[in-house]
N, C-alpha and C positions, 0 to 999 in steps of 0.2 A: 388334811395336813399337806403342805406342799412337799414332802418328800413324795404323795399318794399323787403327785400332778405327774401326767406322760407329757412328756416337748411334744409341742406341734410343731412337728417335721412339714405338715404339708403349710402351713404359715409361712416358716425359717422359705422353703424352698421360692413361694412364690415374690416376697421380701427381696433373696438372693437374685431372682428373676430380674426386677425392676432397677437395682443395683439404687437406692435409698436408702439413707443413712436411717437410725433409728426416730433419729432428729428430725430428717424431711419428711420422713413417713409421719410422723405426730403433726408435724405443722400440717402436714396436708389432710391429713385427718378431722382437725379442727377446722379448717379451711371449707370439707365439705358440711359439718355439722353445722359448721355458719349459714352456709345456703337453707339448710334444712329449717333455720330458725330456731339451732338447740347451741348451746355456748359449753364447749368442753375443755376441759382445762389436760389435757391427753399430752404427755411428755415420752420422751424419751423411755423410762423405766416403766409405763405401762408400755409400749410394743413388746421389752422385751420380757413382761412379763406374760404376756399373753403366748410367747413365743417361749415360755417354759412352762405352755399350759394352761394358765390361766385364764379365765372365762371374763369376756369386756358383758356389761349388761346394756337394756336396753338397745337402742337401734346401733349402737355400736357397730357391730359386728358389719352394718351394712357402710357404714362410714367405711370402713377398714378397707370391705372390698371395691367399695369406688373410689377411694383413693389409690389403693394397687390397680383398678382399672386402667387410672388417667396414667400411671408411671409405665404399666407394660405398654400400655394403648391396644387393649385386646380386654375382652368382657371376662372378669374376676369376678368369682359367686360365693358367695359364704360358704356354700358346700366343700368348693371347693379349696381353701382352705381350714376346713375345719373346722368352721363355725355356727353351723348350722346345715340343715338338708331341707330341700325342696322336692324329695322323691315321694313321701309319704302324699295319704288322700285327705290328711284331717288337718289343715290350714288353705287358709288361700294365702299366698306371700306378698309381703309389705313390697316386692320388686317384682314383677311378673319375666319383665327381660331376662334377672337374671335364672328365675327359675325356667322360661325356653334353656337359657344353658345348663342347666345340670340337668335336665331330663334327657333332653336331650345328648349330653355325655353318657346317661346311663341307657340309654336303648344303643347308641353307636359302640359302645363298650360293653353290651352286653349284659351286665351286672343282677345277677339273680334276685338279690334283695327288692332289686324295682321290678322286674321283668315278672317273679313270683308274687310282687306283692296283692294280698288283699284287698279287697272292696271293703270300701270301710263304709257303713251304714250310718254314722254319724255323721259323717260329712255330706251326709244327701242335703238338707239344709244349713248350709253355708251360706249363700248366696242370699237368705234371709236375713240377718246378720252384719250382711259388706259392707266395710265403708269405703264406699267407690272415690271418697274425694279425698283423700290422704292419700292412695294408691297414686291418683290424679297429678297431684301435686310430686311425688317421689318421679314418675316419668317425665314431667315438664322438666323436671330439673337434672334428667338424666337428657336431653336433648342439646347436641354439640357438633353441631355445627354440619356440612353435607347438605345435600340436596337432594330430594325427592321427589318427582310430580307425578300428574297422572298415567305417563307410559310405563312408569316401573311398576306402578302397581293397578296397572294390566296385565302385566305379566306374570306378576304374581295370581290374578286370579285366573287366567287364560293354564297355568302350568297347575294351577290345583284343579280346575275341572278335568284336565287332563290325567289327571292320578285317581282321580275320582272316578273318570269313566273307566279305566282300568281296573280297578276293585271291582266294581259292577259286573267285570265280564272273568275277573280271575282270583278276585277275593284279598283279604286285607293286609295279609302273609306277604302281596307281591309289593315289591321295593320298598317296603318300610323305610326302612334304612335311608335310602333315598331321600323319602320326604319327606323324614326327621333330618336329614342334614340340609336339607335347603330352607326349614323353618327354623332351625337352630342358627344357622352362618351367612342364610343371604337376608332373611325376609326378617328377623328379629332386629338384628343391627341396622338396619332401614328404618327401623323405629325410632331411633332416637337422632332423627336427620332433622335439617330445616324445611318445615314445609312450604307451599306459596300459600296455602289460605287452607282454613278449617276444615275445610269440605275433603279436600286432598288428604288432609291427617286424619281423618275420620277413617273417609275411604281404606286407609290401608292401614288401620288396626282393624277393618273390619274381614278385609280382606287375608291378614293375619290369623283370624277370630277361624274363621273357614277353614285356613290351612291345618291350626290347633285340632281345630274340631273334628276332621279327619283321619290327622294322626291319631286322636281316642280314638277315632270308631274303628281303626283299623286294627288299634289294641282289641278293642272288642271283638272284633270279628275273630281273631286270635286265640280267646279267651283269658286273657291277662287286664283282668277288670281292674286291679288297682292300677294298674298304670292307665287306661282311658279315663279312670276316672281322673287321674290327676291334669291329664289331660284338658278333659272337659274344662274343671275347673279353672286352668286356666285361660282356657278358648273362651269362658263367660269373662274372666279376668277386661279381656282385650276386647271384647264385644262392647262391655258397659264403657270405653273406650272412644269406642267408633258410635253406638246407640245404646243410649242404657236405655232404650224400653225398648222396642222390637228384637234387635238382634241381640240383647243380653237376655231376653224373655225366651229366644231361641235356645239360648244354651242354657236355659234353665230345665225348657223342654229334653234336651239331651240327657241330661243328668236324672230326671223323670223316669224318660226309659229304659237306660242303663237300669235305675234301682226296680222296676216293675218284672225287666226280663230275667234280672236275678233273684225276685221274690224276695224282695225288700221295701214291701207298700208302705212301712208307719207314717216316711215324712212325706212322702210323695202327696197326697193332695197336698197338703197346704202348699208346698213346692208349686205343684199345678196351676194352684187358683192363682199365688201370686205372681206366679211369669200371664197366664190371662189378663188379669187384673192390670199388668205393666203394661201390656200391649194394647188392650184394649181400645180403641177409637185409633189409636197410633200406627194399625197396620192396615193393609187391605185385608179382606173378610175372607178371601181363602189361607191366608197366615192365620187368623184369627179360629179356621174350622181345623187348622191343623191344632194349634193350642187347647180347643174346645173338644177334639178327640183324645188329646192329651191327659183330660182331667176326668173324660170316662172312663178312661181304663186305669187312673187312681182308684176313682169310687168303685169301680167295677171289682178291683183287686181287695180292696177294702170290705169287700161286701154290701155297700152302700147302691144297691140297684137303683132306688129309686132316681137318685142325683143321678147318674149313671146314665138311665135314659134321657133323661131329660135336657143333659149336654151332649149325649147323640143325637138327639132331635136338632138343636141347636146348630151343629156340627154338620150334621144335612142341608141344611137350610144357609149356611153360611158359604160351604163352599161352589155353592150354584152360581155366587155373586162374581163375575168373572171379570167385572170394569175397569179392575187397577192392577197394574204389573203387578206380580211376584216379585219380594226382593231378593237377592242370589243368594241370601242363605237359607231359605225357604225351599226356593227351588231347586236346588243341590239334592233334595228329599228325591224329586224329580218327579210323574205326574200328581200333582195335586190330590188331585179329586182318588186317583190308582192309592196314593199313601193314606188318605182320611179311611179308603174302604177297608182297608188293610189293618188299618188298627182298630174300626167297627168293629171287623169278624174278631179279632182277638179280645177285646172287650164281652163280644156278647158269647165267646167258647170261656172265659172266666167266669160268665153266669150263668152255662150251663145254655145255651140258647142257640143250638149248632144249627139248626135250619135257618134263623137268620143268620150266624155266622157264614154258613154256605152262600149265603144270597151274596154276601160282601166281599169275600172271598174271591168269589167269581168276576167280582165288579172289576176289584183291584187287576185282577188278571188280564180282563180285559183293557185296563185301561195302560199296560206298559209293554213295550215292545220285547218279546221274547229274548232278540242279539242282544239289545241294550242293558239289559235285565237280568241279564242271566243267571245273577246270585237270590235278587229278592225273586225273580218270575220262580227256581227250584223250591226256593222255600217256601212260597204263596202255594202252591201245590201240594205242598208235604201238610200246613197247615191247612187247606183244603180237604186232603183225605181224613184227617181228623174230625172234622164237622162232619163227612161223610159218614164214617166210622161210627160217630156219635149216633148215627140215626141208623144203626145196624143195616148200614149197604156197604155188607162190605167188602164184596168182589166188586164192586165199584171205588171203593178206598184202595183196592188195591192196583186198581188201573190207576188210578189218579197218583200213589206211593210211584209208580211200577216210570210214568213221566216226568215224576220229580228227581228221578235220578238222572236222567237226562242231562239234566242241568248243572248236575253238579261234578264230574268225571271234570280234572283239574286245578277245579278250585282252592285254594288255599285259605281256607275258612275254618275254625273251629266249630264256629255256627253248623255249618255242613255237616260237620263230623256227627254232630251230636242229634242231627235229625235222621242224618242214615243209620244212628244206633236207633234210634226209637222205630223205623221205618223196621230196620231187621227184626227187632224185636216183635212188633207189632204181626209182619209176617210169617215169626217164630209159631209164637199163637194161633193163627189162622193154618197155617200148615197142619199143624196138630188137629184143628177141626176140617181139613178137607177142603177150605175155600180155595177155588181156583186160582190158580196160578200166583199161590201164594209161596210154592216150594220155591217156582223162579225167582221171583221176588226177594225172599229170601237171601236165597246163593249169588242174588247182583249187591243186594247191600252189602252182605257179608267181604267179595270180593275187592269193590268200591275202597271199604275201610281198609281192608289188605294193603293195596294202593298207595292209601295216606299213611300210613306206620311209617 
């Protein structure tokens, strides 16, 4: 009943913002649905009924806020007046740009509903599903005019390595904020500039695709999985963008190991095989052995050993091949051959198989620089003594625990937190049997955790 409709105050506001009659609003409304190829006959008494409430159907809503775009000249989001949300994990958005804004409003503002929200386990295969050319088409047609070339987005990728290497050495907690606002306000609205040639437009959705992709994993590092995942999803959004097979098959892999490290295997192979499948012949062969270690530790989580070996084998064999660059989102991972062994050992401690997870373990370790490293080098350790553990040595697991804290005194990692609980724990146990210098052990985790509260 329309006495049961609440006014949309945030509409009314943003309307009063652009100072638009109800009249030029509707014209312009129609004006963008013509672009779109859709003919609305949208008057004056629909704004204002929508403006007492009222729900416009279909792509409306997104007419609406690109017409309030073009009047303030500043990026309007369905969210943000009320029309829709982009915070949740169980859509990809028919506007990717505008959903950079509204997540991005809700990390800079705080907002609990996104910051709390859930891992949504349905949304792991999305990305099955997309239809990358309608999306395609809404961005072409959001591009107005500016200029773009290849120095700006250098810089975009020179200042996301750079926050990248930071995580690395101080974990995901540091500057968030930061660079969510320079993916939300510089490097989004760039998007919809003129470019000189494809390669250039490519380059910096991909180069976007990275930044996205970081912002999740920073969520994740955090432990606030719905929001990386929304993340991700839109990091593959802008990937399939710049390359829909390699660097969208990337961020299919992201979305992979978010759902694996939460113990949410169901969709994960078929996810696995077909970001493989995407890439396949289309990348070089060590991208190809990270994708290919990707989909063992599906089958691996799945119970499926035998697949499992046999794309570890694969995975060996692939990343030996060293003839053709990495491409920067590949290598963002950072060494190669250090990240394939890394997720070997974890695949084959899912099969119970800690003596070679130890072999792989060790590999990883050796193969990435301690400074550099310092978030995965504590956690490669911590997962180290576990293999170790596994094979009851385990005043030697506890020397291995006892150096993985080492690394992590600073960090700002949930990840961290929750291996120095398993670590205390773990030493809890062993103190009670008398293992050496497991009481120490102990009272550093214990400590450690004091610290981060």
């Amino acid at each position: 009943m329309a006495a049961d409709r609440k006014p949309n105050s945030a509409l009314a506001d943003v309307i009063a913002e652009s100072g638009a009659t109800y009249y030029a609003l509707a014209r312009e409304i129609r004006s963008v649905a013509a672009e779109a190829g859709q003919r609305l006959s949208t008057g004056p008494s629909a704004v204002a009924y929508w403006v007492a409430g009222g729900t416009p159907s279909g792509q409306t809503p997104f007419y609406i806020a690109e017409a309030l775009t073009r009047r303030t000249k500043r990026r309007v989001t369905v969210a943000e007046i009320g029309l829709g949300s982009a915070v949740t994990g169980g859509v990809l958005e028919a506007d990717p740009l505008a959903a950079v804004a509204d997540l991005g409003r809700s990390v800079m503002q705080r907002r609990r509903d996104f910051l709390g929200a859930a891992f949504t386990a349905s949304a792991v295969g999305l990305p099955l599903a997309y239809d990358h050319e309608a999306v395609a088409a809404t961005l072409r047609a959001a591009e107005a005019g500016g200029s773009v070339g290849p120095a700006e987005v250098a810089t975009v990728r020179q200042l996301t390595e750079t926050f990248r290497s930071a995580d690395e050495r101080m974990g995901g907690g540091h500057g968030l904020t930061t660079v969510t606002a320079y993916l939300t306000d510089t490097v989004a609205p760039m998007l919809t500039a003129r470019f000189p040639s494809a390669a250039v437009r490519s380059d910096a959705f991909g180069a976007a695709a990275q930044l996205a992709c970081l912002v999740g994993w920073k969520h994740h590092d955090l432990g606030r999985e719905g929001a990386a995942q929304r993340y991700y999803l839109l990091g593959y959004q802008l990937a399939c963008e710049a390359d829909p097979n390699g660097h969208a098959a990337w961020m299919m892999r992201a979305l992979t190991h978010q759902a694996l490290d939460l113990g949410h295997p169901r969709s994960c192979p078929e996810l696995a095989e077909a970001a493989l499948h995407r890439a396949s012949g289309k990348v070089d062969r060590q991208t190809e052995a990270l994708l290919l270690v990707t989909c063992a530790r599906a089958y691996g989580a799945g119970g499926q050993r035998a697949r499992a070996a046999r794309a570890l084998l694969a995975a060996e064999d692939a990343v030996t091949d060293t003839r053709e660059p990495v491409p920067a989102y590949a290598a963002a991972s950072g060494p190669v051959a250090a990240t394939v062994a890394s997720h070997m050992g974890k695949t084959l401690t899912a099969m119970k198989d800690h003596a070679a997870a130890e072999r792989h373990y060790r590999r990883s370790l050796a193969g990435r620089a301690p400074g550099t490293y310092q978030l995965k080098h504590g956690l490669t350790l911590a997962n180290l003594g576990k293999a170790v553990a596994g094979q009851h040595r385990h005043e030697e697991a506890v020397g291995l625990w006892a150096r993985s804290l080492d690394f992590m005194g600073g960090v700002v990692s949930d990840r961290n937190r929750q291996a120095v609980r398993e670590i205390q724990a773990a030493a809890a146990r062993y103190r009670k049997r008398g293992v050496t210098r497991a009481a120490n052990l102990n009272q550093r985790a214990t400590e450690l955790l004091s610290n981060h509260t």
